[in-house]
Backbone as a ProteinNet text record, in pm:
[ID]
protein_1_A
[PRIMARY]
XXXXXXXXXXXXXXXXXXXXXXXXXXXXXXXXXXXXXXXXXXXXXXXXXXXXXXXXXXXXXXXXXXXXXXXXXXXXXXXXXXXXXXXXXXXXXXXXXXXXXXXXXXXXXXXXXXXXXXXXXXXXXXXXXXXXXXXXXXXXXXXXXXXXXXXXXXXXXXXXXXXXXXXXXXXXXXXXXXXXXXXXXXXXXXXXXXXXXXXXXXXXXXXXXXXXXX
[TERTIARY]
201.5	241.9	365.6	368.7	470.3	603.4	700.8	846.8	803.1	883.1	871	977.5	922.7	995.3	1104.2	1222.1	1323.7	1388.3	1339.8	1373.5	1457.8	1601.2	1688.6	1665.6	1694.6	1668.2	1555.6	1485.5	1378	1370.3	1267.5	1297.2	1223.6	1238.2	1165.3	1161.1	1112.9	1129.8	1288.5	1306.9	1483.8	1540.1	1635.1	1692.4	1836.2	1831	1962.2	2095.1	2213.5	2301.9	2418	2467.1	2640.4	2697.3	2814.7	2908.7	3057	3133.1	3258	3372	3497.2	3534.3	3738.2	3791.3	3928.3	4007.9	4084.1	4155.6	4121.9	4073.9	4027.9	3888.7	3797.5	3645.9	3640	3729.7	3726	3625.6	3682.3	3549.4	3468.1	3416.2	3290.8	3168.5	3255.7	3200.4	3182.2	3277.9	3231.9	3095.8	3105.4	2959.1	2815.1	2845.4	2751.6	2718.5	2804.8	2744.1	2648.1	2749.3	2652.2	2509.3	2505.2	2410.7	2284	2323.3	2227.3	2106.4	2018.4	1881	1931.9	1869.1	1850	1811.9	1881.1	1889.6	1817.2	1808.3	1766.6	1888.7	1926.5	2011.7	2103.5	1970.5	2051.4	2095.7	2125.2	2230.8	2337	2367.7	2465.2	2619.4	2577.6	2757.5	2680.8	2720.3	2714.2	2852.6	2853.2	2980.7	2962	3021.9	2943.3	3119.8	3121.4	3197.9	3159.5	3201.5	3133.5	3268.8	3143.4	3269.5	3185.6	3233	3239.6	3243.4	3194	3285.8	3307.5	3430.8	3389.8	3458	3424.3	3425.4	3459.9	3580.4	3667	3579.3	3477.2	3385	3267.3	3196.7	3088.8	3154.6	3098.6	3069.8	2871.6	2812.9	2641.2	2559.7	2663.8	2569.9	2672.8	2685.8	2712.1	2659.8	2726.2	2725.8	2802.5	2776.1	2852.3	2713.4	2817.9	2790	2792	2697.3	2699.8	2617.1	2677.7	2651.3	2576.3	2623.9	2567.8	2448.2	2458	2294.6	2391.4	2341.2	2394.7	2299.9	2320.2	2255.8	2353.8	2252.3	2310.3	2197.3	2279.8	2196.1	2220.4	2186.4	2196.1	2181.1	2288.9	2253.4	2186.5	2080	1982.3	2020.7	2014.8	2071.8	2152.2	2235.1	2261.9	2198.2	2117.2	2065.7	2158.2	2224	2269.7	2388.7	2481.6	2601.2	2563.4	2400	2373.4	2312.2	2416.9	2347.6	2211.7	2146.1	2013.2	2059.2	2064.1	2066.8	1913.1	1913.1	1769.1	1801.1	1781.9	1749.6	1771.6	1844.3	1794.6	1814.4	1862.7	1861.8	1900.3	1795.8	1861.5	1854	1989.8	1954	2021.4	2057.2	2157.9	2186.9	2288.2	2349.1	2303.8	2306.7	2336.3	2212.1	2263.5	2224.1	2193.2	2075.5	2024.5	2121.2	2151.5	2248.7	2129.1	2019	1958.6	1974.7	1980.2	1985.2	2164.1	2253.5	2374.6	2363.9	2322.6	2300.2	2224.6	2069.4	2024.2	2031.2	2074.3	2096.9	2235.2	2311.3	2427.9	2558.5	2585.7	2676.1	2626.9	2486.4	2504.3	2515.1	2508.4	2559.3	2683.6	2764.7	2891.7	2927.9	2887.6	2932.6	3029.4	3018	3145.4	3097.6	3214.2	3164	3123.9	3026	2941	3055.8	3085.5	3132.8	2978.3	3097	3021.1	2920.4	2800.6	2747	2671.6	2737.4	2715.3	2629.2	2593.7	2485.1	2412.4	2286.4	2163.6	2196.9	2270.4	2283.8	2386.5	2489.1	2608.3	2565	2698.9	2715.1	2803.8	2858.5	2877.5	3020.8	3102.2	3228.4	3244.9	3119.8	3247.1	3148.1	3049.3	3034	3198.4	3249.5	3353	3493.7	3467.7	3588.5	3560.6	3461.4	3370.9	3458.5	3413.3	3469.1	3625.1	3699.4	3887.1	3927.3	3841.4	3887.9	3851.7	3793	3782.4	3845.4	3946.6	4054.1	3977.4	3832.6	3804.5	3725.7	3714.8	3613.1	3725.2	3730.4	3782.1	3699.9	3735.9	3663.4	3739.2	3631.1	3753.6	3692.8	3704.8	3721.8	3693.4	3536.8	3527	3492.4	3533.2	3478.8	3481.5	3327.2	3306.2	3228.1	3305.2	3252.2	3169.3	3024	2977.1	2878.2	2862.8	2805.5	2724.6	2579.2	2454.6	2408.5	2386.6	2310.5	2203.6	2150.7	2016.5	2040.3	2070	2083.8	2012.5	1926	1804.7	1717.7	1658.8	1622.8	1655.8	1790.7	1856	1934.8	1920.7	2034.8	2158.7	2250.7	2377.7	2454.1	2589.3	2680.4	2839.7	2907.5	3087.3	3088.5	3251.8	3228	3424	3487.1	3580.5	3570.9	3662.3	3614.4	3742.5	3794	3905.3	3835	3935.7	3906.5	4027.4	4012.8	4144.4	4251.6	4184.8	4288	4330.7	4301.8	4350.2	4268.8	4308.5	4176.4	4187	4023.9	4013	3881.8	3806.9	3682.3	3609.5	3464	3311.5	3252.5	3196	3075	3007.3	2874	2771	2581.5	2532	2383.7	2336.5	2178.7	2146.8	1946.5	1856.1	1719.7	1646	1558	1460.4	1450.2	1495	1483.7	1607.4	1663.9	1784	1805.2	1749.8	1792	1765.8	1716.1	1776.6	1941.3	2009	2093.3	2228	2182.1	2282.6	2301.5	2195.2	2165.1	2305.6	2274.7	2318.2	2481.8	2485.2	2635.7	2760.6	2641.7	2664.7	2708	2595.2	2607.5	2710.3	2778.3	2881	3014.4	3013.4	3152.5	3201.8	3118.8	3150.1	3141	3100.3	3070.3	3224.2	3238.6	3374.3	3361.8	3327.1	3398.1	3368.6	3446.3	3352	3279.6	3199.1	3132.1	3170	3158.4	3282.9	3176.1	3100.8	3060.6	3136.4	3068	3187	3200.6	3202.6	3232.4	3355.8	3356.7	3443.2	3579.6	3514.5	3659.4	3752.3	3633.4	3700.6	3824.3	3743.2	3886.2	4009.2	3962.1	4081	4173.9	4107.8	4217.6	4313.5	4203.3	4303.2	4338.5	4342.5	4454	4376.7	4239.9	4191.6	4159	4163.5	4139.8	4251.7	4319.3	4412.8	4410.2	4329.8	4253.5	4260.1	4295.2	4348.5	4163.8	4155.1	4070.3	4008.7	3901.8	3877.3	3987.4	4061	4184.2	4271	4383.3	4457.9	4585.7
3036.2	3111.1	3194.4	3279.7	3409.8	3411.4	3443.2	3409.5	3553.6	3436.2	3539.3	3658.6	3795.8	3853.2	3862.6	3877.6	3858.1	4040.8	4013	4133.7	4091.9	4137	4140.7	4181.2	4084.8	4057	4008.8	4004	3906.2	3765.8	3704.9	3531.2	3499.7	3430.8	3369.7	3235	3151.5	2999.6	2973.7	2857.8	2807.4	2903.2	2942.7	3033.6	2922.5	2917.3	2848.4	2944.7	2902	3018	3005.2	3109.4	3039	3198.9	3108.9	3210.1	3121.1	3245	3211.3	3268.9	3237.8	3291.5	3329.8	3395	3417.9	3561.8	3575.6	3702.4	3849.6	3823	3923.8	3901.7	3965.6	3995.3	4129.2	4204.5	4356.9	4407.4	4333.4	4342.9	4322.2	4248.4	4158.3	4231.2	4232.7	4333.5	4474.1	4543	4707.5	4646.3	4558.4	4538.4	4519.7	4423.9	4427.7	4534.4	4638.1	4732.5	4841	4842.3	4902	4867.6	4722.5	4676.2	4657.2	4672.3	4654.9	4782.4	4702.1	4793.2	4905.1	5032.2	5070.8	4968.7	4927.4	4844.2	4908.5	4864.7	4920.4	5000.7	5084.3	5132.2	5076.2	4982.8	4876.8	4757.2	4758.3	4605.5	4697.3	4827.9	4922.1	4839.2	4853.3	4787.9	4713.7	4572.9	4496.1	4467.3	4471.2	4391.9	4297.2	4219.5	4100.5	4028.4	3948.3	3894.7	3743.3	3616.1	3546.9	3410.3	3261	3176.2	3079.8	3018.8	2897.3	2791.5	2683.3	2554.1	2440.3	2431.1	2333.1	2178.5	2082.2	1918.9	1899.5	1792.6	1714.2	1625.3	1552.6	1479.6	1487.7	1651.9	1697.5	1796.9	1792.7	1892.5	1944.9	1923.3	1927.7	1979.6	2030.9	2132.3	2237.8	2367.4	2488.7	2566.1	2510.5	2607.9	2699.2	2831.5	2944	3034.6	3111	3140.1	3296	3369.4	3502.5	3560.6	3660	3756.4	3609.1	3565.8	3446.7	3348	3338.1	3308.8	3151.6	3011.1	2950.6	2913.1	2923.3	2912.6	2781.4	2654.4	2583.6	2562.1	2569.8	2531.3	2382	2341.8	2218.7	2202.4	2091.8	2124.1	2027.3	2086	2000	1916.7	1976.4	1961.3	2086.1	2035.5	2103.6	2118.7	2230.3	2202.1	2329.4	2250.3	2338.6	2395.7	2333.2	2369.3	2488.6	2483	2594.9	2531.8	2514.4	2478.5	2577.9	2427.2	2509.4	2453.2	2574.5	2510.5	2523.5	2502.3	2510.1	2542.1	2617	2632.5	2473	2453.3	2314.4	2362.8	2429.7	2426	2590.1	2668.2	2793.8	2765.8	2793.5	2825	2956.5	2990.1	3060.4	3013.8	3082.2	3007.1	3077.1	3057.9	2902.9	2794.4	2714.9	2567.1	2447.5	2385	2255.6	2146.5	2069.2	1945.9	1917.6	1844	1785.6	1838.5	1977.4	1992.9	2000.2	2014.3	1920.1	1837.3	1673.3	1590.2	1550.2	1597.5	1590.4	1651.6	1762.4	1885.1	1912.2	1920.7	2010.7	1897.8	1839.6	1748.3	1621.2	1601.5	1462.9	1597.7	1729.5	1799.9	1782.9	1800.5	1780.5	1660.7	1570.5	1397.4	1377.1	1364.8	1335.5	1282.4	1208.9	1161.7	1205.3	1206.1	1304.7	1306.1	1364.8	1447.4	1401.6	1371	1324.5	1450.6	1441.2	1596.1	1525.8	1633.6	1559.2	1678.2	1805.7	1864.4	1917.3	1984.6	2042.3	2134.3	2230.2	2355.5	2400.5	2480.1	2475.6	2645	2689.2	2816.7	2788.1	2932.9	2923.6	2909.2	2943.8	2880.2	2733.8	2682.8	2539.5	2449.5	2554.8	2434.9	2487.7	2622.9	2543.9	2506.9	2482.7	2360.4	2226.6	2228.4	2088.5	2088	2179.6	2203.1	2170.6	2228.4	2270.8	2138.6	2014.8	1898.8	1845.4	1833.8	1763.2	1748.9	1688.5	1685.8	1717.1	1697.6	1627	1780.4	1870.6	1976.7	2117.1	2253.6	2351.4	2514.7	2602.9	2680.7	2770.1	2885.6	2972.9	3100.9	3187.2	3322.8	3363	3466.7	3513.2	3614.2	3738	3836.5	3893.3	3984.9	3985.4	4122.7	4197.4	4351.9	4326.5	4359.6	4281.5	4419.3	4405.5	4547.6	4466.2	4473.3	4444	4487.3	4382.9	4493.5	4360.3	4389	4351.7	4359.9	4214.5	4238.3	4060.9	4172.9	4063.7	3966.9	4038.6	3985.9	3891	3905.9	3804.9	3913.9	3854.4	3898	3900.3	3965.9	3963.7	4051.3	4021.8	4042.4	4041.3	4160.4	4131.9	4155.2	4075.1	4096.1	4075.1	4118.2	4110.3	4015.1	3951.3	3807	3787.8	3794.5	3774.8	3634.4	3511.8	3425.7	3361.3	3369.5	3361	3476	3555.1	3714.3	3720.4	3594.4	3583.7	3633.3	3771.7	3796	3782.7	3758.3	3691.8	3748.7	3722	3848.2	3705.5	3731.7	3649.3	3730.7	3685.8	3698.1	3626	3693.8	3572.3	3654	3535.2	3552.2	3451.5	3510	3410.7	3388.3	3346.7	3387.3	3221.8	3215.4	3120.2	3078.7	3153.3	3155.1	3085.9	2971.9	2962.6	3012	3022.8	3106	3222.6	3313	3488.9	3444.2	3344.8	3334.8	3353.8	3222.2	3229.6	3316.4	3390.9	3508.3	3649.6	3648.5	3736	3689.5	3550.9	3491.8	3559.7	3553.6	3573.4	3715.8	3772.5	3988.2	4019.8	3962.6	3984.1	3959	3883.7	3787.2	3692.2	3628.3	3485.3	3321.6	3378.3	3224.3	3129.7	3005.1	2926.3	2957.9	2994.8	3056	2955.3	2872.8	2773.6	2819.8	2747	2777	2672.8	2801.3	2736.8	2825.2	2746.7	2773.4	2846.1	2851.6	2891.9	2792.1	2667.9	2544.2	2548.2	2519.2	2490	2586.4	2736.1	2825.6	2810.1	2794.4	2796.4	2669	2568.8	2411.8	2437.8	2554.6	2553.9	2642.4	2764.1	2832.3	2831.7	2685.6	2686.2	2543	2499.6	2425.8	2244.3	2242	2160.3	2060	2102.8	2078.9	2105.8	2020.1	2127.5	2180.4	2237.2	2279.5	2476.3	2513.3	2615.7	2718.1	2858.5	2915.6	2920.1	2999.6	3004.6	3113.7	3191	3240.8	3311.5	3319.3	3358.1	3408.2
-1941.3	-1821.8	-1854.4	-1815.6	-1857.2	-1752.7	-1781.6	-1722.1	-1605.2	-1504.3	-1349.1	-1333.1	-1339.1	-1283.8	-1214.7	-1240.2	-1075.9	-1052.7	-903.3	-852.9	-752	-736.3	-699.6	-507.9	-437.3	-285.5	-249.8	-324.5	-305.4	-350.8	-240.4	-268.4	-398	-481.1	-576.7	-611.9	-689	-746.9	-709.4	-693.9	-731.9	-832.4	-857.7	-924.7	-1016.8	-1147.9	-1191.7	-1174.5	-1218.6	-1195.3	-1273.7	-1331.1	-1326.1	-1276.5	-1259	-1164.7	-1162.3	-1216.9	-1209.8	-1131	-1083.1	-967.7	-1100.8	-1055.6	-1190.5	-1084.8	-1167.3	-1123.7	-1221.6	-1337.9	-1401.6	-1529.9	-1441	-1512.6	-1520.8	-1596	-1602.5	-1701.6	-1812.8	-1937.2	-1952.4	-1873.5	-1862.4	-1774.8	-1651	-1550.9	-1617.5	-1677.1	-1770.2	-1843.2	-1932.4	-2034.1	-1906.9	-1794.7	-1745.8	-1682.5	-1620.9	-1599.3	-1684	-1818.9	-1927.4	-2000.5	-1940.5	-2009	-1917.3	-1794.9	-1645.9	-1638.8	-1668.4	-1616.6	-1479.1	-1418.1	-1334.6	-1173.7	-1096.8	-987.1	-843.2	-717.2	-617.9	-572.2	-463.4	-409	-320.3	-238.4	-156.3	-213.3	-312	-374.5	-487.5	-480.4	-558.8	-537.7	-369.6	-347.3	-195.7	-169.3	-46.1	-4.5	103.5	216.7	299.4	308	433.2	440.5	572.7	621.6	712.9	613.7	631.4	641.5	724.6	753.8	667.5	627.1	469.7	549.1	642.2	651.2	515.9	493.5	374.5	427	377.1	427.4	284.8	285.3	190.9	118.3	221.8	165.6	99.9	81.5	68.2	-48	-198.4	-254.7	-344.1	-258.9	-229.7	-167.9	-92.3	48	64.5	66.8	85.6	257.1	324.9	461.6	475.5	518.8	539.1	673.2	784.1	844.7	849.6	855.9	892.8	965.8	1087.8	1148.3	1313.4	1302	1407.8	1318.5	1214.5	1163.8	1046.8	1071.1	961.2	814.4	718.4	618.1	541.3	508.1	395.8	301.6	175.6	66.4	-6.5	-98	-144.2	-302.5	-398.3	-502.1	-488.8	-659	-713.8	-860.1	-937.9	-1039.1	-1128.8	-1259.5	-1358.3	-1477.6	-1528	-1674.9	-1760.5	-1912	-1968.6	-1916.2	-1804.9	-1800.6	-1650.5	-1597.4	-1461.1	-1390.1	-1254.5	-1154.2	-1082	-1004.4	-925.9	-767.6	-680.2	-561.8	-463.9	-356.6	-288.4	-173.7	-72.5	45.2	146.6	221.1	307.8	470.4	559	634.6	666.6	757.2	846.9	955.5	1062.7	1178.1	1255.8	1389	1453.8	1568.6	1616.3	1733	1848.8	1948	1990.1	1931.6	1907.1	1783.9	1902.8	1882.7	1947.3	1884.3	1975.4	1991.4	1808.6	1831.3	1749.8	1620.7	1623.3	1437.3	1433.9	1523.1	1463	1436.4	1498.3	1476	1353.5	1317.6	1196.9	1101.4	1113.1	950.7	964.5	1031.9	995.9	962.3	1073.5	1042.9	905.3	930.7	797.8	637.6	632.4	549.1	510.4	600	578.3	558.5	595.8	528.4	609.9	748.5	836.5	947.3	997.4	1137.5	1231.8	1292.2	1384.7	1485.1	1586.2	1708.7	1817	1931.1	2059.9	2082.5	2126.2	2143.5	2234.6	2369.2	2540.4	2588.4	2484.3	2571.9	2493.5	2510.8	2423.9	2375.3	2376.9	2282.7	2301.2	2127.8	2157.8	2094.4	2185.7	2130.5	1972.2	1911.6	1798.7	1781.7	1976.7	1948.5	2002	2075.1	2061	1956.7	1894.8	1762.2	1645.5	1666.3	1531.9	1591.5	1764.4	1822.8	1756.4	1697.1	1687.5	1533.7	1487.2	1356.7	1276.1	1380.7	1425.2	1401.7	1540.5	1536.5	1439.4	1339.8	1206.3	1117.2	1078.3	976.4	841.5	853.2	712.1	713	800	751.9	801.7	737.3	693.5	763.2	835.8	812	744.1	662.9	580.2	552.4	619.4	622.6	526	453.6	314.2	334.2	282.7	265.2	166.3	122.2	19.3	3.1	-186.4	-197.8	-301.5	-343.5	-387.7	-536.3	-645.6	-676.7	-788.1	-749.8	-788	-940.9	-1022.5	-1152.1	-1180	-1311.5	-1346.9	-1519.5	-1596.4	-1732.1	-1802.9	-1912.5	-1934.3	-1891.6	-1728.5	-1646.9	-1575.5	-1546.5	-1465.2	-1338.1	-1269.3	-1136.1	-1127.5	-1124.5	-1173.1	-1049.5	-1080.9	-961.2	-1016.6	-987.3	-1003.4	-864.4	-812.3	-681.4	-660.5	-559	-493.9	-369.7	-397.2	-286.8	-183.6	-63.7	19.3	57.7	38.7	80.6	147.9	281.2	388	330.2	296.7	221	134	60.8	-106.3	-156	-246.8	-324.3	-485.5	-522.5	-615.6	-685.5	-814.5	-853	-854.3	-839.7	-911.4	-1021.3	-1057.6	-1143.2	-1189	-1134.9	-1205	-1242.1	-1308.8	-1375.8	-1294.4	-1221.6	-1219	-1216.4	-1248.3	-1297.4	-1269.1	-1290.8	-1297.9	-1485.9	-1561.7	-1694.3	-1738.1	-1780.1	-1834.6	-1966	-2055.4	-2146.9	-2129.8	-2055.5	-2016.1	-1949.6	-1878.6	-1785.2	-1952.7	-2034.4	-2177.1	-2225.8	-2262.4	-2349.4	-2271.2	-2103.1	-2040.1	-2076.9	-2032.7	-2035.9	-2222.9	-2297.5	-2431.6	-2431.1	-2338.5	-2393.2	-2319.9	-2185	-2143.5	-2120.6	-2282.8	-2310.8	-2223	-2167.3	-2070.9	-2148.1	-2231.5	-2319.3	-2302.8	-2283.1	-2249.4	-2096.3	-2040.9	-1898.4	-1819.2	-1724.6	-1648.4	-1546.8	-1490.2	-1402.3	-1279.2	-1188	-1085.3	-969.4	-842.5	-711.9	-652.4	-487.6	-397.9	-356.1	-314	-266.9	-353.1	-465.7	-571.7	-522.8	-544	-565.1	-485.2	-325	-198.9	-200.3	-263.6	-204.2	-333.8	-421	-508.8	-450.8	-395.6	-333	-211.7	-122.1	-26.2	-58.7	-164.9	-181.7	-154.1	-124.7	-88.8	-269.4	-382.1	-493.1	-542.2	-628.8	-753.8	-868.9	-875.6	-1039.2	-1016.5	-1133.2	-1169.7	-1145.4	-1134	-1113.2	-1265.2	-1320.7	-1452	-1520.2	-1430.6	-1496	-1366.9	-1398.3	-1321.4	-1374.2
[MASK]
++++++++++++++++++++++++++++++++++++++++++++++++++++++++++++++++++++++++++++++++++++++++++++++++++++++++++++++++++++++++++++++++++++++++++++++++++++++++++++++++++++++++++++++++++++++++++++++++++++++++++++++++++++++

């Protein structure tokens, strides 16, 4: 069977990934641009403005909220130093008491919150949020400029996270060796690989571990 295509905004198999979050991917980002196939128009440059909740107790599930709509994903495993995450839960708000109760909160790994009526809008689910010592929301916004190198999906990006800004970059394919190969052509080799779960509790202070450079 022949390695799957990946076309950039479209869904495909689990996708592995790495992606690292630093203060300077200048060089890295120039090679990938030089080295990036011809891309669509609509992934040239993205913007989005998005809310992260992150929980002290949870680093496994990735919730972040945009445009009213919540999306969490979930890891699976690591092969070769690249995580795979999966899809586990979409919804939007206003949100049924029940999928707080069954998807959202046991995500976060925290003590559920009294939930005294059937559907919450999207502000007093993050009152729900506020009162949680153990869970975070955090402000991301993100400039994002799309390429395509050795059939992998790729991305440098400008990241404000609670206004700290900070760069990504990452590969990411159904192929792990197109993902190395890419990691190799664009001088990332050593580089850790660091989520947004990850970057986020380093930058606000929720982790103490240094970015992959700074």
């Amino acid at each position: 069977m022949g390695k799957e295509a990946m076309k950039i905004g479209e869904i495909s198999k689990p996708r592995f990934e790495f992606r690292s979050f630093g203060q300077d991917f200048e060089e890295a980002h120039y090679r990938m641009s030089r080295l990036s196939v011809p891309v669509p128009e609509k992934v040239w440059e993205r913007v989005s403005e998005e809310i992260y909740i992150i929980s002290r107790t949870n680093d496994v599930n990735n919730t972040k909220i945009r445009d009213g709509k919540m999306d969490i994903k979930t890891y699976v495993q690591t092969v070769d130093g690249l995580e795979q995450w999966n899809p586990l839960m979409k919804g939007e708000f206003p949100i049924k008491a029940e999928v707080l109760k069954n998807e959202v909160f046991p995500a976060f790994k925290v003590q559920m919150p009294e939930l005294n009526k059937d559907v919450y809008t999207y502000e007093e689910f993050m009152e729900m949020v506020k009162a949680n010592s153990d869970l975070l929301p955090v402000r991301v916004k993100k400039e994002r400029y799309g390429y395509m190198v050795n059939n992998t999906i790729c991305e440098f990006g400008y990241v404000l996270i609670n206004g700290a800004q900070i760069c990504t970059i990452n590969s990411e394919s159904t192929e792990i060796e197109d993902i190395k190969k890419t990691i190799a052509d664009v001088g990332l080799e050593g580089v850790e690989n660091i989520n947004y779960l990850q970057a986020i509790k380093r930058v606000t202070g929720m982790i103490d571990k240094p970015l992959a450079n700074e």
